[in-house]
N, CA, C and O atoms as a printed pandas DataFrame, in Angstrom:
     atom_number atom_name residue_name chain_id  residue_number  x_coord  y_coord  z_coord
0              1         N          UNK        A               1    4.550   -1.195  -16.069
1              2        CA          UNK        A               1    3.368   -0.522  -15.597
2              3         C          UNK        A               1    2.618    0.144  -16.753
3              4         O          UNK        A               1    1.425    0.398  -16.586
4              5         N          UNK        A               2    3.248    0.466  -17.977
5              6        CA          UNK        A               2    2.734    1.709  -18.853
6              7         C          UNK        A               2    1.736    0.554  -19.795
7              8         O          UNK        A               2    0.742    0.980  -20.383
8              9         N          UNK        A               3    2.152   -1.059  -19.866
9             10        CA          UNK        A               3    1.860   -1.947  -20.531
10            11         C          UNK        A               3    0.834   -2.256  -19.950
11            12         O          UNK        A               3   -0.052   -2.255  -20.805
12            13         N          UNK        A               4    0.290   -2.613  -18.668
13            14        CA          UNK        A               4   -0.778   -2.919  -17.728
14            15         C          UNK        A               4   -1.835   -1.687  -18.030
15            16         O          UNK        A               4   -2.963   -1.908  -18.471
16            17         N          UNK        A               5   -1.485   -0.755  -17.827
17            18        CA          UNK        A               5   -2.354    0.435  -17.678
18            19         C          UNK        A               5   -2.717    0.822  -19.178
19            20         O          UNK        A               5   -3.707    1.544  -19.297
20            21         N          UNK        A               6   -1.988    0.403  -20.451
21            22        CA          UNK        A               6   -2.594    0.455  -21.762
22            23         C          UNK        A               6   -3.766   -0.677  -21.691
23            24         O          UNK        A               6   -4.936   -0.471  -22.012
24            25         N          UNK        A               7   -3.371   -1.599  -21.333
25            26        CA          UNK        A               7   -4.368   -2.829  -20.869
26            27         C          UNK        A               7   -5.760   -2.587  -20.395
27            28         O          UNK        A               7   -6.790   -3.029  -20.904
28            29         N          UNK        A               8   -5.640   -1.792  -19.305
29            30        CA          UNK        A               8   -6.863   -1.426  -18.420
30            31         C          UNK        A               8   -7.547   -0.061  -19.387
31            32         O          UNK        A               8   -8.777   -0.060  -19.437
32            33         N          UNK        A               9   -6.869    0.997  -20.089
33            34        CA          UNK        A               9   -7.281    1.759  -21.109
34            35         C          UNK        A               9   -7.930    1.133  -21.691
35            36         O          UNK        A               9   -9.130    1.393  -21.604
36            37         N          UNK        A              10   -7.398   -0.316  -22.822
37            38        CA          UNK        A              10   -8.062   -0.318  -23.454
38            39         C          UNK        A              10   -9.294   -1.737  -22.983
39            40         O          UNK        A              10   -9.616   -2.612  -23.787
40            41         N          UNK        A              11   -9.571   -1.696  -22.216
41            42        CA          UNK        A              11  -10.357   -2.411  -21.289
42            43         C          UNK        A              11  -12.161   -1.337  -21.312
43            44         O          UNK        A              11  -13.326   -1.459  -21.690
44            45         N          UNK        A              12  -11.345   -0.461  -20.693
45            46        CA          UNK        A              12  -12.811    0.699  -20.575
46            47         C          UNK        A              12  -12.907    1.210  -21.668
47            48         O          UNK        A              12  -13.816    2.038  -21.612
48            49         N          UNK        A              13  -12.319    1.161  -22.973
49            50        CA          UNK        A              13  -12.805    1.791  -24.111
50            51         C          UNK        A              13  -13.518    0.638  -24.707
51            52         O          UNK        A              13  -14.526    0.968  -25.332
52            53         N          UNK        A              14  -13.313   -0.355  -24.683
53            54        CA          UNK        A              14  -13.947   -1.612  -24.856
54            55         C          UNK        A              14  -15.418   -1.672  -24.072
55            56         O          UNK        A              14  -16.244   -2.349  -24.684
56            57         N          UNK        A              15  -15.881   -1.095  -22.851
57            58        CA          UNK        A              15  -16.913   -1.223  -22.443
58            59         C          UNK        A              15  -17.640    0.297  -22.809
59            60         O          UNK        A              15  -18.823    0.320  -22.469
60            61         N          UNK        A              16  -17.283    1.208  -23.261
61            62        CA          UNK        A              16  -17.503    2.031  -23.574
62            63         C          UNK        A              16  -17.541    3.344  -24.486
63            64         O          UNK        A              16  -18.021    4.477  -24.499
64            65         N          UNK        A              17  -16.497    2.229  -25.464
65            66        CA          UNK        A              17  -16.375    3.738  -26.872
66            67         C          UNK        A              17  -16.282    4.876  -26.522
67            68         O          UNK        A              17  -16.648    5.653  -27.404
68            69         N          UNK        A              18  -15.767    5.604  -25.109
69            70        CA          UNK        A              18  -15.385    6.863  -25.713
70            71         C          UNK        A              18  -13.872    6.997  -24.437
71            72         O          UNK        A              18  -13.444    5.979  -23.894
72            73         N          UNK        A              19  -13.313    8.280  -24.179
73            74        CA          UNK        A              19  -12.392    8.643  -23.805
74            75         C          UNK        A              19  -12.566    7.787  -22.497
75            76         O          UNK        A              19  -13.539    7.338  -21.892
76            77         N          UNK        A              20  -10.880    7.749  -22.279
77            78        CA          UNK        A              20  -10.477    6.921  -21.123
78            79         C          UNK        A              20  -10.613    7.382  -19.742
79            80         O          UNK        A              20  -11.011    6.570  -18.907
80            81         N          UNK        A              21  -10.315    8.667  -19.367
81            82        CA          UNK        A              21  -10.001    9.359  -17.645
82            83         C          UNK        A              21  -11.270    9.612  -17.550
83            84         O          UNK        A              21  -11.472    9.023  -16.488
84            85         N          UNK        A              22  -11.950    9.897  -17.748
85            86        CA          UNK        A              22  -13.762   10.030  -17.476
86            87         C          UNK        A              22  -14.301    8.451  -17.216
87            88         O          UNK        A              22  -14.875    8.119  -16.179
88            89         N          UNK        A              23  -13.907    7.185  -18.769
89            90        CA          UNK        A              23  -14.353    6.272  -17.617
90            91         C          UNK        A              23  -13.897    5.692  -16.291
91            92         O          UNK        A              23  -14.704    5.123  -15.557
92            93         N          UNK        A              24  -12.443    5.846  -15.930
93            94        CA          UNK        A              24  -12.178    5.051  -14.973
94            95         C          UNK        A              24  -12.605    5.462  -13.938
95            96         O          UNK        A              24  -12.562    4.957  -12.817
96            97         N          UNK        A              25  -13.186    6.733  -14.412
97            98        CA          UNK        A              25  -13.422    7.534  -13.066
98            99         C          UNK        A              25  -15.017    6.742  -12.372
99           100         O          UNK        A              25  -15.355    6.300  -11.273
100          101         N          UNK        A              26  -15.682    6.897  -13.763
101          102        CA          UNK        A              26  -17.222    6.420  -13.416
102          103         C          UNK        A              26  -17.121    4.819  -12.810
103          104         O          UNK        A              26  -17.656    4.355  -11.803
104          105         N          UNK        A              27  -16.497    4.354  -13.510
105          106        CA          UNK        A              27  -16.013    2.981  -13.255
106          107         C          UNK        A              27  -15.605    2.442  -11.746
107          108         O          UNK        A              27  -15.913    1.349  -11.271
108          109         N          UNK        A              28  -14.797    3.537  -11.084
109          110        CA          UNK        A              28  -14.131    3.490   -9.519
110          111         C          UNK        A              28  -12.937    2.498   -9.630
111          112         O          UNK        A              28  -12.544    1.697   -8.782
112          113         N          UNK        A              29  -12.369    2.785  -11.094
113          114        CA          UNK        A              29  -11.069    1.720  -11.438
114          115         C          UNK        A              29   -9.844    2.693  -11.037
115          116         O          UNK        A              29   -9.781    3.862  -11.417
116          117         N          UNK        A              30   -8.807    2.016  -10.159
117          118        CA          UNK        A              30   -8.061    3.020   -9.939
118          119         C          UNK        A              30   -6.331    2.719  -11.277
119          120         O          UNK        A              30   -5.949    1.664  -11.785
120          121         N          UNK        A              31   -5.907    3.739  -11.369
121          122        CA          UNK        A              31   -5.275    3.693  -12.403
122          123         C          UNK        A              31   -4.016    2.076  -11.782
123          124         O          UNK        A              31   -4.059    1.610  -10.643
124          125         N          UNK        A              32   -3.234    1.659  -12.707
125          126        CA          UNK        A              32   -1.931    0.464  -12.198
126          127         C          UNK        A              32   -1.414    0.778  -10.696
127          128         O          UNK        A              32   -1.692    0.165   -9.666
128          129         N          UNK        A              33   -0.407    2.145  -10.903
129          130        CA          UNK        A              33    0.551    2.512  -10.099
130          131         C          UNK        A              33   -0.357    2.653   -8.466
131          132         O          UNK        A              33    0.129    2.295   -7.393
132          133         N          UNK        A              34   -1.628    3.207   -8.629
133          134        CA          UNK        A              34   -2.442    3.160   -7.800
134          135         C          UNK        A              34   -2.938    2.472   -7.345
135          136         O          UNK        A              34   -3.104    2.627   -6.135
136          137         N          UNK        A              35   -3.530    1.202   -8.035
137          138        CA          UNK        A              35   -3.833    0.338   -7.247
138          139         C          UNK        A              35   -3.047   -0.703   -6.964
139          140         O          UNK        A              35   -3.588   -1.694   -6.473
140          141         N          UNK        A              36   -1.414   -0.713   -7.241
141          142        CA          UNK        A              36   -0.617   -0.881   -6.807
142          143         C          UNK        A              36   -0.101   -0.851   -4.847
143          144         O          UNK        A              36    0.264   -1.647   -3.982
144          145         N          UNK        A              37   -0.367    0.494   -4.986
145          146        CA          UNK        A              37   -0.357    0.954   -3.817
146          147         C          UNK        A              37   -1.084    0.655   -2.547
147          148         O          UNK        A              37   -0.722    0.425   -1.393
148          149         N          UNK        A              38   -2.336    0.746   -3.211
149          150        CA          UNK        A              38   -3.734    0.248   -1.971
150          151         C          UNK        A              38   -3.278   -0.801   -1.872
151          152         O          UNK        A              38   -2.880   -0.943   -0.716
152          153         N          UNK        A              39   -3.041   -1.958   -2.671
153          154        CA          UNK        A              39   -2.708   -3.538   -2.253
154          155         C          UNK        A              39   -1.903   -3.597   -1.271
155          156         O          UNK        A              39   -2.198   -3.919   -0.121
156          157         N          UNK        A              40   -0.766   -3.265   -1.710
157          158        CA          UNK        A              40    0.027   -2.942   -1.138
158          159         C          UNK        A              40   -0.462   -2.502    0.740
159          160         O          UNK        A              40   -0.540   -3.238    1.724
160          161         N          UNK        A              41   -0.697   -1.043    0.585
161          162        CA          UNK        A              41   -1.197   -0.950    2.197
162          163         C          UNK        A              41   -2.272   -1.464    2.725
163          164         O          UNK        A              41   -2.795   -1.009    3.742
164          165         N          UNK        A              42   -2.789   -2.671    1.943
165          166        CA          UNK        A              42   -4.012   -3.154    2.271
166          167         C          UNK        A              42   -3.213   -4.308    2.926
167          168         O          UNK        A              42   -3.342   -4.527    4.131
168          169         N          UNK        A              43   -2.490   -4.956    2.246
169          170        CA          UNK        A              43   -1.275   -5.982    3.165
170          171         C          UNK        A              43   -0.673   -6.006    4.480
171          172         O          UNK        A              43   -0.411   -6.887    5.298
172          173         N          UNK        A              44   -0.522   -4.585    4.407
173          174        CA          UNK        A              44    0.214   -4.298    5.652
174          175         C          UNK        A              44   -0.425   -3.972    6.804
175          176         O          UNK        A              44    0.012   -3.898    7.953
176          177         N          UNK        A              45   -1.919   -3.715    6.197
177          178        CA          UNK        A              45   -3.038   -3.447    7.444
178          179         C          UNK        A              45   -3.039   -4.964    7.804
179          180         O          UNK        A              45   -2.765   -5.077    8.998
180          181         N          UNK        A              46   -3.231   -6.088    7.249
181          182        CA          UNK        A              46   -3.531   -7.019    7.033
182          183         C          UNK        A              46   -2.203   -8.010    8.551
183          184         O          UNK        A              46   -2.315   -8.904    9.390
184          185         N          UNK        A              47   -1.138   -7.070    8.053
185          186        CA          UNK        A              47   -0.079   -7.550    8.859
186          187         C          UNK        A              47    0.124   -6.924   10.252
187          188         O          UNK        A              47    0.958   -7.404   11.019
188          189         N          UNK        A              48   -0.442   -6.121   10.504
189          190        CA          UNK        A              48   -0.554   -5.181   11.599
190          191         C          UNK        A              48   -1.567   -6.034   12.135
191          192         O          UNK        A              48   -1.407   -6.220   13.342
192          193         N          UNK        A              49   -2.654   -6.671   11.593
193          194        CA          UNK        A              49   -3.952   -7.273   12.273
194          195         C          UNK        A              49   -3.546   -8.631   12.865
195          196         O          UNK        A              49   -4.096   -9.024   13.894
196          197         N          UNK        A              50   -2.909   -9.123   12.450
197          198        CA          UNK        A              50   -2.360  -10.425   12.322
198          199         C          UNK        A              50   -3.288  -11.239   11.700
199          200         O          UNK        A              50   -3.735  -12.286   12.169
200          201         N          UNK        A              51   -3.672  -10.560   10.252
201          202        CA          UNK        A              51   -4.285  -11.727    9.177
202          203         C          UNK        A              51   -4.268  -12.032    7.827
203          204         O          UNK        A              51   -5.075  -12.332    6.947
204          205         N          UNK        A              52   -2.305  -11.741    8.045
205          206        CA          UNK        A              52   -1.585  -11.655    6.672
206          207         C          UNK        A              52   -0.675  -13.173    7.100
207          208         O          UNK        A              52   -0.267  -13.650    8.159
208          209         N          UNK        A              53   -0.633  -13.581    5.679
209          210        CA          UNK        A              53    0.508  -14.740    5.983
210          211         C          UNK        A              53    1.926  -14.265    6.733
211          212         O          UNK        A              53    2.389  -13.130    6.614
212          213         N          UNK        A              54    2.624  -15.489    7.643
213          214        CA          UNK        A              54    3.616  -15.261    8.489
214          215         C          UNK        A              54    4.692  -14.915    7.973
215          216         O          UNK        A              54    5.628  -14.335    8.525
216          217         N          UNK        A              55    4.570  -15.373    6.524
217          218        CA          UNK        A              55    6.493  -15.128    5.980
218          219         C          UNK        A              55    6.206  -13.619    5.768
219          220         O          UNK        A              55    7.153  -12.882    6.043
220          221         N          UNK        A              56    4.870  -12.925    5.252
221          222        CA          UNK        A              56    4.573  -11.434    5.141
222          223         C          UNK        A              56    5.024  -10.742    6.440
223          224         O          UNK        A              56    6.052  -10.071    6.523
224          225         N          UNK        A              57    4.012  -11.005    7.616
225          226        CA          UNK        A              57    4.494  -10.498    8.164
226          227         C          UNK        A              57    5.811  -10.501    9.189
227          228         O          UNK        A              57    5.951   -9.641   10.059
228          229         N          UNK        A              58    6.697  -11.519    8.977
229          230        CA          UNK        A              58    8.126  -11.286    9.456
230          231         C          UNK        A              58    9.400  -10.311    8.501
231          232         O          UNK        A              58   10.596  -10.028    8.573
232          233         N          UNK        A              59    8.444  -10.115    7.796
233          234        CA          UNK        A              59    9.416   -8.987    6.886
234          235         C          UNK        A              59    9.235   -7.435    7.383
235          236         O          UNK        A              59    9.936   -6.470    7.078
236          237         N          UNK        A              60    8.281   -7.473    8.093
237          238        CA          UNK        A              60    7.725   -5.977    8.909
238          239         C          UNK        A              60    8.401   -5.886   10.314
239          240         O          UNK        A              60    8.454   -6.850   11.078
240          241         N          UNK        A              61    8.811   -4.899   10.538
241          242        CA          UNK        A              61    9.463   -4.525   11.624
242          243         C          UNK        A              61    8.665   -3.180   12.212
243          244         O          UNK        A              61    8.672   -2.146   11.544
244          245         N          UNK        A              62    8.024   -3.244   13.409
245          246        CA          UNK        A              62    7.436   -2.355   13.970
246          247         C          UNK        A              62    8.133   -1.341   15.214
247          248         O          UNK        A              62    8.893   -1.787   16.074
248          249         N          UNK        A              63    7.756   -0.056   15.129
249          250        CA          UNK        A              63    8.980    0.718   16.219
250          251         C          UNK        A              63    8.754    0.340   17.330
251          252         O          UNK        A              63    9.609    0.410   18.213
252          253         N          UNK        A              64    7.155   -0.304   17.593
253          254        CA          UNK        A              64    6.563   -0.502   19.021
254          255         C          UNK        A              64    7.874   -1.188   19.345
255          256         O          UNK        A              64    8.717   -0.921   20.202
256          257         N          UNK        A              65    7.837   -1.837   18.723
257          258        CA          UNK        A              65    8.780   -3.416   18.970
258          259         C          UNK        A              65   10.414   -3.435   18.938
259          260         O          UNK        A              65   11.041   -4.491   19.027
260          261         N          UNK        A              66   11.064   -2.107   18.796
261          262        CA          UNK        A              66   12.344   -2.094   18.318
262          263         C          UNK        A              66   12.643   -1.636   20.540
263          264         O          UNK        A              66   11.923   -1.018   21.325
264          265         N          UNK        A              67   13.651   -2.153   20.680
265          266        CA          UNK        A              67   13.641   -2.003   22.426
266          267         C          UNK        A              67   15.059   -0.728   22.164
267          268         O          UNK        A              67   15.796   -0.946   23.125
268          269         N          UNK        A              68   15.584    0.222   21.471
269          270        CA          UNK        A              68   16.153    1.223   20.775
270          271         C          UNK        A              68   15.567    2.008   20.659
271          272         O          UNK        A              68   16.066    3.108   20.900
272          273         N          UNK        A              69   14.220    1.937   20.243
273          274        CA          UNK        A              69   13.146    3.088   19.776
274          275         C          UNK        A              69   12.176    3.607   21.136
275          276         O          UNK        A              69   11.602    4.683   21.302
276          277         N          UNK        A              70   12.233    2.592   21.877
277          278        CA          UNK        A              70   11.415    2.849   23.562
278          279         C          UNK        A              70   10.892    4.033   23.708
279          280         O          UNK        A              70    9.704    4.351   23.760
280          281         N          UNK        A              71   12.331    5.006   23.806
281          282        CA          UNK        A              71   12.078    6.390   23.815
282          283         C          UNK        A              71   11.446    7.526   23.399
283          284         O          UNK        A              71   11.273    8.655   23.857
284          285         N          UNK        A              72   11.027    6.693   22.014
285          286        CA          UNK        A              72   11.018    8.220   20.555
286          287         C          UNK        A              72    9.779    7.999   20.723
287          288         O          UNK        A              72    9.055    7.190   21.304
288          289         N          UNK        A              73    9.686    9.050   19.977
289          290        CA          UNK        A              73    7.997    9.467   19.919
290          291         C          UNK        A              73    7.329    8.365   18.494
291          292         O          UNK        A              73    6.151    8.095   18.262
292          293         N          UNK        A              74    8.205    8.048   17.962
293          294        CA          UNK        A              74    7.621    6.933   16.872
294          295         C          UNK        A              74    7.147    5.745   17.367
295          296         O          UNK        A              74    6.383    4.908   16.885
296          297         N          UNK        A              75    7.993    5.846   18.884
297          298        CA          UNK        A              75    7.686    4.628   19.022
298          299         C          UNK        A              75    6.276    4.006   19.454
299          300         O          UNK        A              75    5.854    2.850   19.477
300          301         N          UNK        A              76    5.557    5.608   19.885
301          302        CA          UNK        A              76    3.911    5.834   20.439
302          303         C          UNK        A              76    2.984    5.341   18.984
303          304         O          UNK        A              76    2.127    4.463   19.090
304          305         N          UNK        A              77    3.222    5.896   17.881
305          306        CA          UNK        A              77    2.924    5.917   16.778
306          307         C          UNK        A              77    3.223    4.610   16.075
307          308         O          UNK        A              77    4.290    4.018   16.236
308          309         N          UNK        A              78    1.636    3.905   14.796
309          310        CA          UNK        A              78    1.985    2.689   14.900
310          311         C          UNK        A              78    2.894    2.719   13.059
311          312         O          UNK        A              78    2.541    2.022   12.108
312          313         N          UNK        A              79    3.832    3.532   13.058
313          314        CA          UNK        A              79    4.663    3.138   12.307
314          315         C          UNK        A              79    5.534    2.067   11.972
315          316         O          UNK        A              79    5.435    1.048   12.656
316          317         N          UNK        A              80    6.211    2.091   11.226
317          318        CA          UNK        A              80    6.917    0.781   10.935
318          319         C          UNK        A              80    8.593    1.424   10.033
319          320         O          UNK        A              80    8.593    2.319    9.187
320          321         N          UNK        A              81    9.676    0.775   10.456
321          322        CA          UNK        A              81   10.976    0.803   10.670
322          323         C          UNK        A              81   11.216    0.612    8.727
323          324         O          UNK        A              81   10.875   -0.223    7.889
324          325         N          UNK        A              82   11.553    1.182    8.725
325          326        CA          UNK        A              82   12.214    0.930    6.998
326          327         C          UNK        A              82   13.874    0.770    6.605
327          328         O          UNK        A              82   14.824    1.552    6.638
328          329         N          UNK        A              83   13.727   -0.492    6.263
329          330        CA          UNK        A              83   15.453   -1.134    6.143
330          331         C          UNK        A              83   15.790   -0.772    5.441
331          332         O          UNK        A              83   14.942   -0.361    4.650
332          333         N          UNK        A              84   17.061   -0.594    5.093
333          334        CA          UNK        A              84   17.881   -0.183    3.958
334          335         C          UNK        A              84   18.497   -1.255    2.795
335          336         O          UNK        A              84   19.236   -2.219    2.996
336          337         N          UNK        A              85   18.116   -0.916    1.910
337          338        CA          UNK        A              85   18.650   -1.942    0.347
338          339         C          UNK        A              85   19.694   -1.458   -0.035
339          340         O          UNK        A              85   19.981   -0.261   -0.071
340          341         N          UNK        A              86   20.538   -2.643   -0.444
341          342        CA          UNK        A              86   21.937   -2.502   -1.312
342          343         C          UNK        A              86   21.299   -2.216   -2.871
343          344         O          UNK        A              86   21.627   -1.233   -3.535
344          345         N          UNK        A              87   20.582   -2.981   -3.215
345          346        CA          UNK        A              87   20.229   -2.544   -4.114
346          347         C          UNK        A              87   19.316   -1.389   -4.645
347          348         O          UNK        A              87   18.328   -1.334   -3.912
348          349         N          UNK        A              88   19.272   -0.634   -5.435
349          350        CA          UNK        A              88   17.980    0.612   -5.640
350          351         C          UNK        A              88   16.938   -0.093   -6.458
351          352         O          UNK        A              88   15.720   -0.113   -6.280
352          353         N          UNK        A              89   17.854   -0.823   -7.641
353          354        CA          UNK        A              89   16.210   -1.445   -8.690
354          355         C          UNK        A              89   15.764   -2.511   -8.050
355          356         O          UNK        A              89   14.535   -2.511   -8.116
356          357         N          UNK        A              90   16.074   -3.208   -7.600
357          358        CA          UNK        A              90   14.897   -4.166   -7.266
358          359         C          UNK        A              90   14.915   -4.156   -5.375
359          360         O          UNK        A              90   13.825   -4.211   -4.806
360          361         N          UNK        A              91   15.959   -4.098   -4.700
361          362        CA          UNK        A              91   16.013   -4.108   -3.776
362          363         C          UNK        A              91   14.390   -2.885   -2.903
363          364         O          UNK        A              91   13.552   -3.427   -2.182
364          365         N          UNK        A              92   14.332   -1.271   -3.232
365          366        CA          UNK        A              92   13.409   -0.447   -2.959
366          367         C          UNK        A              92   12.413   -1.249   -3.491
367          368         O          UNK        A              92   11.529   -1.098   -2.649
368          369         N          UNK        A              93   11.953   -2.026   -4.355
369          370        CA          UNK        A              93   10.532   -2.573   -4.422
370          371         C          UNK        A              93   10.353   -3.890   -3.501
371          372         O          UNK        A              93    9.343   -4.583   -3.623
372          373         N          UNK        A              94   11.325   -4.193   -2.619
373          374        CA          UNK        A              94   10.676   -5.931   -2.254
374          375         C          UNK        A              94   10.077   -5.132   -0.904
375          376         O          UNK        A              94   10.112   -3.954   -0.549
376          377         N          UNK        A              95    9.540   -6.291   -0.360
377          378        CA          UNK        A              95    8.392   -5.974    0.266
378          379         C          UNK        A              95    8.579   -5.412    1.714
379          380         O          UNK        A              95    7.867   -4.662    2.382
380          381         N          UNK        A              96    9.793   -6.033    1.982
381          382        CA          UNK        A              96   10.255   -5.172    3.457
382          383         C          UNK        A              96   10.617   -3.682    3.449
383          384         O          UNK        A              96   10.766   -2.880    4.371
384          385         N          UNK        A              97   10.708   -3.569    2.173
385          386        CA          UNK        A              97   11.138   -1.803    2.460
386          387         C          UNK        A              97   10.291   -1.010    1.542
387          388         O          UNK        A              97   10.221    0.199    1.763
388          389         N          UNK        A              98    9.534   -1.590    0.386
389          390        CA          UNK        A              98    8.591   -0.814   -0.279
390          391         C          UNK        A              98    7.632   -0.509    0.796
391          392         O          UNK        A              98    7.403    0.649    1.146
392          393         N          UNK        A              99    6.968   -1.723    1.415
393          394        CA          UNK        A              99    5.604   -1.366    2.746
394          395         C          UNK        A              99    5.793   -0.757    3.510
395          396         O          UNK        A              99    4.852   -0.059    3.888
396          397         N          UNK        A             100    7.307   -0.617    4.320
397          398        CA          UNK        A             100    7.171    0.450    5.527
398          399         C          UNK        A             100    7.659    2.121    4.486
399          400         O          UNK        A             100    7.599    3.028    5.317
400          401         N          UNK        A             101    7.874    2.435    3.760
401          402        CA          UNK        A             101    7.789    3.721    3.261
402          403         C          UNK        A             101    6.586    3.848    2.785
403          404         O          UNK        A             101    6.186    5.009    2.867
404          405         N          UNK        A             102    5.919    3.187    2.362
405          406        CA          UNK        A             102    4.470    3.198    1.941
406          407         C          UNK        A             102    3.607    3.845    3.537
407          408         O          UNK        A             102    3.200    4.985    3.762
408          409         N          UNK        A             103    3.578    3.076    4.089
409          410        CA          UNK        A             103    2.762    2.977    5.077
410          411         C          UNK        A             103    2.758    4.255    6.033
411          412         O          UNK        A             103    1.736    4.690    6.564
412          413         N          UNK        A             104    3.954    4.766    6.176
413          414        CA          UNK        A             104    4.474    5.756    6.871
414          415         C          UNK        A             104    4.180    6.221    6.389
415          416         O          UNK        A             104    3.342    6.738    7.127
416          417         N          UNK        A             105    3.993    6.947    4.953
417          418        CA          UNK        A             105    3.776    8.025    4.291
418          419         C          UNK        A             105    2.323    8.034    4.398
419          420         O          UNK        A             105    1.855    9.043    3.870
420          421         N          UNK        A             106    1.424    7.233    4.914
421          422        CA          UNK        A             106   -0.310    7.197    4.958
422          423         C          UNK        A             106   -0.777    8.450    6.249
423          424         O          UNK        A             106   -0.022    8.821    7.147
424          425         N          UNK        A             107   -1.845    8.811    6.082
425          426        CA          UNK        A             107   -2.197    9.971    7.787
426          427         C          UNK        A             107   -2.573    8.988    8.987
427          428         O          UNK        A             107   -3.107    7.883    9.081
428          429         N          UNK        A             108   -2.163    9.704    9.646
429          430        CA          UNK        A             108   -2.342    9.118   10.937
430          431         C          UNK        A             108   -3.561    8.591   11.303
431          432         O          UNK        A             108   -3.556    7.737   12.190
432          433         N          UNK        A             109   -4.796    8.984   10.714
433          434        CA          UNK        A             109   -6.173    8.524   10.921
434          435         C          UNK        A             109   -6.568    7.434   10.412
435          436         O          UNK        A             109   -7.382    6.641   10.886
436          437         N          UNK        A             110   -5.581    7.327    8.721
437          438        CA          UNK        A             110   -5.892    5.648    8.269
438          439         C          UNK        A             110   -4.868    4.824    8.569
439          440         O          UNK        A             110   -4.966    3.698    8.082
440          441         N          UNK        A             111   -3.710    5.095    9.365
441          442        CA          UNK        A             111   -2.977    3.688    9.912
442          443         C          UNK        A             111   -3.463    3.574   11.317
443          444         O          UNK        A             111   -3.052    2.555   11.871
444          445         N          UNK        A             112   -4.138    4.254   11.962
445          446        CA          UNK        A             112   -4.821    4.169   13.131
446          447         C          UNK        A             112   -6.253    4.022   12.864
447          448         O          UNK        A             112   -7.129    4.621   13.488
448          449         N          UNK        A             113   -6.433    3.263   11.983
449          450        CA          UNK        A             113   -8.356    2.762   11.993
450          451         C          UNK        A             113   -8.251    1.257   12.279
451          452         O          UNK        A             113   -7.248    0.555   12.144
452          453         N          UNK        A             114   -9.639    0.843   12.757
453          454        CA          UNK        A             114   -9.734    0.215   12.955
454          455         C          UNK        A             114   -9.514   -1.503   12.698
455          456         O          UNK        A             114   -8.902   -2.502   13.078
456          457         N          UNK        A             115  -10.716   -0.879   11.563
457          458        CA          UNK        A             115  -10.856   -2.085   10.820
458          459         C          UNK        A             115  -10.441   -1.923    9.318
459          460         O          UNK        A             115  -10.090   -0.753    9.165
460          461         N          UNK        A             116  -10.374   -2.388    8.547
461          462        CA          UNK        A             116  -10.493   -1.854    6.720
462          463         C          UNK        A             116  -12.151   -1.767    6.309
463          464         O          UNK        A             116  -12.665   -2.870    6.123
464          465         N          UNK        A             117  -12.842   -0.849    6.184
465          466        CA          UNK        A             117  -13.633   -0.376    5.591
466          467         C          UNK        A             117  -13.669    0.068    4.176
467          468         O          UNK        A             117  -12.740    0.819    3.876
468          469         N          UNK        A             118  -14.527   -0.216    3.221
469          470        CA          UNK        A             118  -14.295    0.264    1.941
470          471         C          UNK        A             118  -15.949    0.558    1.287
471          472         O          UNK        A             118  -16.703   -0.411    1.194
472          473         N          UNK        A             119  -16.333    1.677    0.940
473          474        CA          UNK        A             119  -17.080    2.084    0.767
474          475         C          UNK        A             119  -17.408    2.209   -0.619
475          476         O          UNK        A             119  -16.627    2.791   -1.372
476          477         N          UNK        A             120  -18.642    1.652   -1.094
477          478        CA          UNK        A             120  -19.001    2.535   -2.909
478          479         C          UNK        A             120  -19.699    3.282   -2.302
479          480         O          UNK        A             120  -20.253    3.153   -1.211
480          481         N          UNK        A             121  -19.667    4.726   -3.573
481          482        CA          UNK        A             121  -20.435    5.094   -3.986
482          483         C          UNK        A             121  -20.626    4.918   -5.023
483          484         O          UNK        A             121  -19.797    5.082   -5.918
484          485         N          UNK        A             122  -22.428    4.321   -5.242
485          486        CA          UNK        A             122  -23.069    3.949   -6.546
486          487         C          UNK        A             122  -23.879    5.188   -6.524
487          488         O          UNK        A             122  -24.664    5.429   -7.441
């Protein structure tokens, strides 16, 4: 990540000769780890919609859908079930268990929108 994001540094100093966190800002470039992330929950909106590829979304497990969870109050809520890895290094990044801790951790107003909207401001 530190290699990507020297990358994208020296990307905007390249369009601009001077300090880096001021341009990315003007720019609306979001730093690696960050836009890491949006992809990321941009996928999973994607999989919630049903207009993510199928092998994506059979790696998602939803509480609606768990017939265990019926009861809980998660299960009202459109969260998503997070499996457990044997592994910590690579296992926490694959995609069944990085997206539902991701996603869960979002507010309730943007996993309950509608559509994906994305707005500039120029």
């Amino acid at each position: 990540m530190d290699r990507l994001q020297s990358v994208l540094n020296a990307a905007a100093r390249l369009v601009y000769n001077d300090h880096v966190s001021p341009l990315l800002h003007d720019l609306h470039w979001l730093r690696v780890s960050e836009r890491t992330k949006f992809r990321l929950a941009v996928l999973v909106f994607h999989c919630r919609n049903r207009t993510a590829p199928a092998y994506l979304t059979r790696d998602l497990q939803w509480a609606t859908n768990d017939d265990s969870r019926k009861r809980l109050r998660s299960a009202s809520s459109r969260k998503l079930i997070v499996r457990r890895s044997r592994l910590t290094t690579a296992g926490d990044r694959a995609f069944g268990v990085a997206a539902p801790c991701l996603w869960n951790a979002l507010t309730a107003d943007v996993i309950s929108a509608p559509c994906l909207t994305i707005s500039k401001n120029v």
